[in-house]
C-alpha positions as CSV (number, residue, x, y, z in Angstrom):
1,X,0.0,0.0,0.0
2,X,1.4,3.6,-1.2
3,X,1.4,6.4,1.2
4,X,-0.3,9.8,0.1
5,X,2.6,11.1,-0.6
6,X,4.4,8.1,-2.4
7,X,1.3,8.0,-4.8
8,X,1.6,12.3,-4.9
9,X,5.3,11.4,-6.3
10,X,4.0,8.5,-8.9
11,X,1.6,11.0,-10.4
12,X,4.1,14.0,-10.9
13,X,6.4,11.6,-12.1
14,X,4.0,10.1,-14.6
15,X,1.0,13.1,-15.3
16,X,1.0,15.2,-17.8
17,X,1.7,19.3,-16.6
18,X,-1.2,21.3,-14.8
19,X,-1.1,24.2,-17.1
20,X,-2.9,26.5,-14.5
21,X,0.2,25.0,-12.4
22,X,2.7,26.1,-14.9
23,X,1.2,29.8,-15.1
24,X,1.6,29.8,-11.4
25,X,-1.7,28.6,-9.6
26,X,-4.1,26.1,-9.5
27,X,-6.9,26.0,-6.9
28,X,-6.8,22.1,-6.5
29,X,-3.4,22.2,-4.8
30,X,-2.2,18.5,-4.3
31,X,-6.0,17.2,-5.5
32,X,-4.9,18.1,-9.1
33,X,-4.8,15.3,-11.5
34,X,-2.2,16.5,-13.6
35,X,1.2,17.0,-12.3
36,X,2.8,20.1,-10.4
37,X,6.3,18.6,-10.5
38,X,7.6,21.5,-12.7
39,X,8.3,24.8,-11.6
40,X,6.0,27.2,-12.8
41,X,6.7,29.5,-15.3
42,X,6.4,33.6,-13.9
43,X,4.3,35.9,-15.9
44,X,5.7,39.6,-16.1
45,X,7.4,39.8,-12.8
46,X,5.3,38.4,-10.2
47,X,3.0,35.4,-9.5
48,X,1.6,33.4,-6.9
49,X,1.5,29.3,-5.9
50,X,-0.5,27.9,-3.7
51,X,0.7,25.1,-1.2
52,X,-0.3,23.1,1.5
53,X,0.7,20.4,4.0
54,X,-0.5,17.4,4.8
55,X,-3.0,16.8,7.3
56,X,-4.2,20.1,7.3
57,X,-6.0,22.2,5.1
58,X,-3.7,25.3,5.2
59,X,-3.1,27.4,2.5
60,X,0.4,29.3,2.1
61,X,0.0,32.2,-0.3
62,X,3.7,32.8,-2.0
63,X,5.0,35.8,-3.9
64,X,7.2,34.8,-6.5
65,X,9.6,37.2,-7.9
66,X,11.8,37.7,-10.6
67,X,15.4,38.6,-10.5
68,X,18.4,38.7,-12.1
69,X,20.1,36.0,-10.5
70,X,16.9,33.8,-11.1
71,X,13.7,32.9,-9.1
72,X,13.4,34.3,-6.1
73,X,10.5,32.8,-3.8
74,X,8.5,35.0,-1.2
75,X,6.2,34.4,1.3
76,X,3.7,37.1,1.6
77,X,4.3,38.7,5.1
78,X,0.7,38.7,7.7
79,X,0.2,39.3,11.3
80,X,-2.7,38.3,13.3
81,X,-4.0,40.7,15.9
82,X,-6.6,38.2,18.4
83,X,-9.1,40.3,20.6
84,X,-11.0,38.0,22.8
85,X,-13.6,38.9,25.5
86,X,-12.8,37.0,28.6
87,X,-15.6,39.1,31.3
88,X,-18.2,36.0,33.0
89,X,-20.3,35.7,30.6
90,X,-17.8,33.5,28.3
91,X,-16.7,31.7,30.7
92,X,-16.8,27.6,30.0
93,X,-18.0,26.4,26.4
94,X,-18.0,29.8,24.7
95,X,-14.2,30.8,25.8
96,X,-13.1,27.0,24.9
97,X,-15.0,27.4,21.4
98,X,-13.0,30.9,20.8
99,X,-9.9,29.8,21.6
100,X,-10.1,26.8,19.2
101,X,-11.3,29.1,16.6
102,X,-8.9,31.0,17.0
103,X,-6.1,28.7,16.4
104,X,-7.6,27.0,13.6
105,X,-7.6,30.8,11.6
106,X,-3.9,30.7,12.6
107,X,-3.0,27.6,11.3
108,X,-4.8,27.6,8.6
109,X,-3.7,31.4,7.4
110,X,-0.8,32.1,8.8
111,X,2.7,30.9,8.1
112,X,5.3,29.8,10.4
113,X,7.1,33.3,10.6
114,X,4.1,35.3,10.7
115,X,2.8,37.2,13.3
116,X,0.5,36.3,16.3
117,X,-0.4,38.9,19.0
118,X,-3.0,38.3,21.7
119,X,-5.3,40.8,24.1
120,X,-8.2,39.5,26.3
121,X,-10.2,42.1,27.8
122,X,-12.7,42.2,30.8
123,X,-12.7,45.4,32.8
124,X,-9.2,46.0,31.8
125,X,-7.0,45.0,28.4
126,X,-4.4,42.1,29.2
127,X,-1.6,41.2,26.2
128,X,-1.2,37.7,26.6
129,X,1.0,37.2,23.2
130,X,3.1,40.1,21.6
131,X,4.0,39.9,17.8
132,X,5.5,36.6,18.4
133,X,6.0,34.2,15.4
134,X,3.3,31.7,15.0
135,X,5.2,28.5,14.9
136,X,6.5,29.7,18.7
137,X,2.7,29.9,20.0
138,X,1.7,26.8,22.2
139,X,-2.1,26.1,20.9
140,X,-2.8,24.2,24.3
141,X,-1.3,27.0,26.5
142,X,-2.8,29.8,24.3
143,X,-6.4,27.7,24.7
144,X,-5.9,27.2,28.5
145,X,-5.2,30.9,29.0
146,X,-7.8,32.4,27.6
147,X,-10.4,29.7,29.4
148,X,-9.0,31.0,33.2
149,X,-9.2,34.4,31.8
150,X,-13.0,34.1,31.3
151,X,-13.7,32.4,35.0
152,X,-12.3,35.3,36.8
153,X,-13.6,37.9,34.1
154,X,-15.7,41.3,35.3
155,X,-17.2,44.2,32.5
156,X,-16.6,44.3,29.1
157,X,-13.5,47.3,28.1
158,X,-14.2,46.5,23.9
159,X,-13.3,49.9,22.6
160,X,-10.3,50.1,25.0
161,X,-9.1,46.4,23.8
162,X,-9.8,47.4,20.0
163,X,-7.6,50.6,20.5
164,X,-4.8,49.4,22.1
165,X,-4.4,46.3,19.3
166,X,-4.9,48.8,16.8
167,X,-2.2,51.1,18.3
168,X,0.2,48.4,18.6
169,X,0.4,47.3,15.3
170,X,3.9,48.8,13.8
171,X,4.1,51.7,11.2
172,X,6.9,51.5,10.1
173,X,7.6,51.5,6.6
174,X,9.4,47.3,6.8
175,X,6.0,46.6,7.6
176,X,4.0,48.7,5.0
177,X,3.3,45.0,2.8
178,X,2.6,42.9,5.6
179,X,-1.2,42.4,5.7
180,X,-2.6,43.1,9.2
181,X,-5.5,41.5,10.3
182,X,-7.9,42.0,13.5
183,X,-9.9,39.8,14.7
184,X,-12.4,40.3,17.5
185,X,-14.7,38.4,19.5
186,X,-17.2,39.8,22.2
187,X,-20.6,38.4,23.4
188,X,-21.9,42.0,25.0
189,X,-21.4,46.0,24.6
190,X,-19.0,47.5,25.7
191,X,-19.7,48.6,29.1
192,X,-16.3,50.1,30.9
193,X,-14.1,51.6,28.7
194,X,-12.4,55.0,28.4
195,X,-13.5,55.7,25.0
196,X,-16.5,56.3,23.5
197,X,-18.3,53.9,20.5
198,X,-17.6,57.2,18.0
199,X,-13.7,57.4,18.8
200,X,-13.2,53.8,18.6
201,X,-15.1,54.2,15.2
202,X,-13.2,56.4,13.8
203,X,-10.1,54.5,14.7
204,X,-10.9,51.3,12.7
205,X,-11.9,53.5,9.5
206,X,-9.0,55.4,10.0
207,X,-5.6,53.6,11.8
208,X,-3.0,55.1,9.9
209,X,-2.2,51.7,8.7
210,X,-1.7,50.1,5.3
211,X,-3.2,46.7,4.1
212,X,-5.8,45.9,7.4
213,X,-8.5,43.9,7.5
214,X,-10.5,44.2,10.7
215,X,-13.3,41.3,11.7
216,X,-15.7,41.8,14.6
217,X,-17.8,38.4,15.7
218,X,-20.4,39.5,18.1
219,X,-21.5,36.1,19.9
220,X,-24.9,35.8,21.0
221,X,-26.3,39.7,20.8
222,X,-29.5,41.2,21.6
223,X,-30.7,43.1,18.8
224,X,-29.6,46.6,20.2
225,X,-26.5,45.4,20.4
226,X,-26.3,43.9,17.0
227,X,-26.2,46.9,15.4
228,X,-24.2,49.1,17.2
229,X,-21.5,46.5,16.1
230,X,-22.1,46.7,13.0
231,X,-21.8,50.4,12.9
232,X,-18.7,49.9,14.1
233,X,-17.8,48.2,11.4
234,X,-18.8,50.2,8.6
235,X,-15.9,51.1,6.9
236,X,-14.7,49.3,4.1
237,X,-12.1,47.5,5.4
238,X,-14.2,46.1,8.3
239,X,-16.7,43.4,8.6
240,X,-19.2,42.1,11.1
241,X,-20.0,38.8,11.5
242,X,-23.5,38.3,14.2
243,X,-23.0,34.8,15.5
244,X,-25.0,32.7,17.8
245,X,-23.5,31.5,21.2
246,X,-23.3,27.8,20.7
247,X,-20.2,25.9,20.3
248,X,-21.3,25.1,16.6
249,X,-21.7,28.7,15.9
250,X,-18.9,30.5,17.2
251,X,-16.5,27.3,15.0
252,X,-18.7,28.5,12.2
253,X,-18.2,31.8,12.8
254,X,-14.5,31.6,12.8
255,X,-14.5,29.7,9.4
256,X,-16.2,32.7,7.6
257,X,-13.2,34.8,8.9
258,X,-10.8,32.0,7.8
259,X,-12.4,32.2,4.3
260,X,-12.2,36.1,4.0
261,X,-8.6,36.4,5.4
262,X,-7.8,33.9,2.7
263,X,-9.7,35.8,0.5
264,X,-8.2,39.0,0.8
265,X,-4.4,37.9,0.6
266,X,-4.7,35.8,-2.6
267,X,-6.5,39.8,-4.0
268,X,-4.0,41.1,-2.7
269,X,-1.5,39.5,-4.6
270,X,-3.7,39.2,-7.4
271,X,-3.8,43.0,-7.8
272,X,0.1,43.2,-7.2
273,X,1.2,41.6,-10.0
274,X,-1.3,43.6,-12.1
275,X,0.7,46.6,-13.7
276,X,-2.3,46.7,-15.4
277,X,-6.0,45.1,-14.8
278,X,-8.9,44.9,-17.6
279,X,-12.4,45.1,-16.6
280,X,-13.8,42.2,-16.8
281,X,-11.0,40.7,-15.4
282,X,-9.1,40.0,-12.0
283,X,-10.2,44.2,-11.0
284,X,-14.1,43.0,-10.9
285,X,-13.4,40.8,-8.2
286,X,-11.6,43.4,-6.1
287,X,-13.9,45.8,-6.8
288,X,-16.7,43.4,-5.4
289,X,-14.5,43.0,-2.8
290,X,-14.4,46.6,-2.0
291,X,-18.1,47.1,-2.3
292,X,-18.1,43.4,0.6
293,X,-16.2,45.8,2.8
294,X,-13.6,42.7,2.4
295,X,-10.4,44.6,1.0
296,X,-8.9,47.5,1.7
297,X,-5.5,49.7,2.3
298,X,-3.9,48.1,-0.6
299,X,0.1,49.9,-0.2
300,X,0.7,49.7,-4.1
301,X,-2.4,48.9,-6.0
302,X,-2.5,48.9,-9.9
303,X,-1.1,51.5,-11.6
304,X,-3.5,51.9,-14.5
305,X,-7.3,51.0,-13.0
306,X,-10.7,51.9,-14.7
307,X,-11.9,54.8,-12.5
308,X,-15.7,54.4,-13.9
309,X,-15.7,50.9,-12.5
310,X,-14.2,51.3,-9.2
311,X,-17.2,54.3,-8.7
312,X,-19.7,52.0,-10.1
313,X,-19.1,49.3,-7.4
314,X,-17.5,51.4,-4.2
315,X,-18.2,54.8,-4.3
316,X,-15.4,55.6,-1.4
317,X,-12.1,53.3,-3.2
318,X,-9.1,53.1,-0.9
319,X,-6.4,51.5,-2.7
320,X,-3.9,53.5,-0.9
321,X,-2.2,54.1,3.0
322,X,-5.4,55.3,5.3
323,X,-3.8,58.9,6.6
């Protein structure tokens, strides 16, 4: 009997070429029929492959680049901000169904060297992980802390916690093509923090920052409450996501963000390599994007776009650093 990876060796040995493969994707990954044994060729000066590893369903996305000394292979650079409300109320299932959430987004979007930072928040803001690289994060510990966090857990400081993740993300200009993502969970308003819902508005549509995708999950709301987190949410890099407060929702919830944080890297590079994008091409689907509030911030978008269509489907584009 072959092993998966003995037969995955027999077929790129014997298949014909995947010519998606060879012009440097194709969505099947390792489930292609035809073989990926060849490099694939680069068109223009960039491209992207996607991988993935057994056992898992992860997806690397990988900026390939072209130089004079040959190929030159780049991983696309992401951190992960994690909010998570740890006051009473998600203590026990809810807290245990976050955590593993959470670390299924990580392993499933993030790399090895990419970026995982942590904040739980009750009546005050705790950093539990600072911009530490994701293969260095203990799953069990991370799980474990954030469950103890929620038995002893009093008031609800959102605004503070979204603030002080947004403020902590660097500026610097190293870290202008990194995509930033934040990711929040809460199950009830804010109810003790030192900023007001407007402020903490203002500072998700405008952080300064280039390339962010903020996700709030709201677990469980009352209908009040509902949609004052969606206003939160309303610019066009931010999304809300209403939830219910079972297990099996929260999980759910979770793989929705997986699927847009995916989602928004492989545009991402998409519209990278695109000195110059045609209509009905790869910029419709950012565009759609945009008007999904799912992409955003992009630090060096095309340089030649079709200004008609980006009105017709978002009438506020930002392809460019938020100021």
């Amino acid at each position: 009997m072959y092993s998966q990876n003995q037969l995955l060796k027999i077929k790129n040995n014997s298949a014909p070429l995947c010519h998606h493969y060879a012009k440097g994707y194709c969505r099947y990954g390792n489930k292609c029929k035809f073989s990926h044994n060849k490099a694939p060729e680069m068109s223009k000066n960039m491209q992207f492959v996607q991988t993935s590893k057994s056992g898992t369903n992860k997806v690397e996305v990988t900026m390939v680049q072209k130089s004079s000394s040959g190929t030159n292979k780049k991983q696309l650079k992401k951190a992960a901000y994690f909010v998570v409300d740890t006051s009473a109320s998600m203590s026990g299932d809810r807290a245990s169904a976050a955590a593993e959430g959470m670390m299924r987004v990580k392993k499933s979007v993030l790399g090895d060297r990419d970026i995982v930072s942590l904040y739980t928040f009750d009546k005050d803001v705790t950093v539990r992980i600072q911009r530490k690289r994701s293969e260095l994060v203990n799953d069990a510990k991370t799980k474990y802390t954030i469950e103890k966090a929620a038995d002893y857990g009093k008031c609800t400081a959102l605004y503070d916690a979204i603030e002080k993740a947004l403020k902590d993300i660097p500026k610097d200009k190293k870290f202008v093509d990194q995509i930033k993502y934040v990711v929040v969970l809460t199950d009830g308003e804010d109810n003790h923090s030192s900023i007001l819902h407007q402020s903490c508005k203002e500072l998700i549509a405008k952080p300064g920052l280039a390339n962010l995708y903020f996700v709030l999950i709201g677990v469980g709301l009352d209908p009040s409450t509902k949609k004052t987190m969606a206003d939160l949410c309303s610019a066009n890099h931010a999304h809300y996501i209403d939830s219910g407060a079972s297990n099996t929702d929260i999980k759910k919830a979770f793989a929705t963000v997986q699927k847009k944080m995916t989602e928004y890297a492989e545009i991402f590079l998409r519209v990278r390599q695109s000195g110059k994008v045609h209509p009905n091409g790869v910029y419709n689907q950012l565009a759609g994007m945009l008007a999904n509030g799912a992409v955003h911030g992009m630090a060096a978008g095309p340089k030649n776009y079709n200004k008609k269509l980006l009105h017709a489907q978002d009438t506020r584009p930002r392809l460019r650093v938020l100021k």
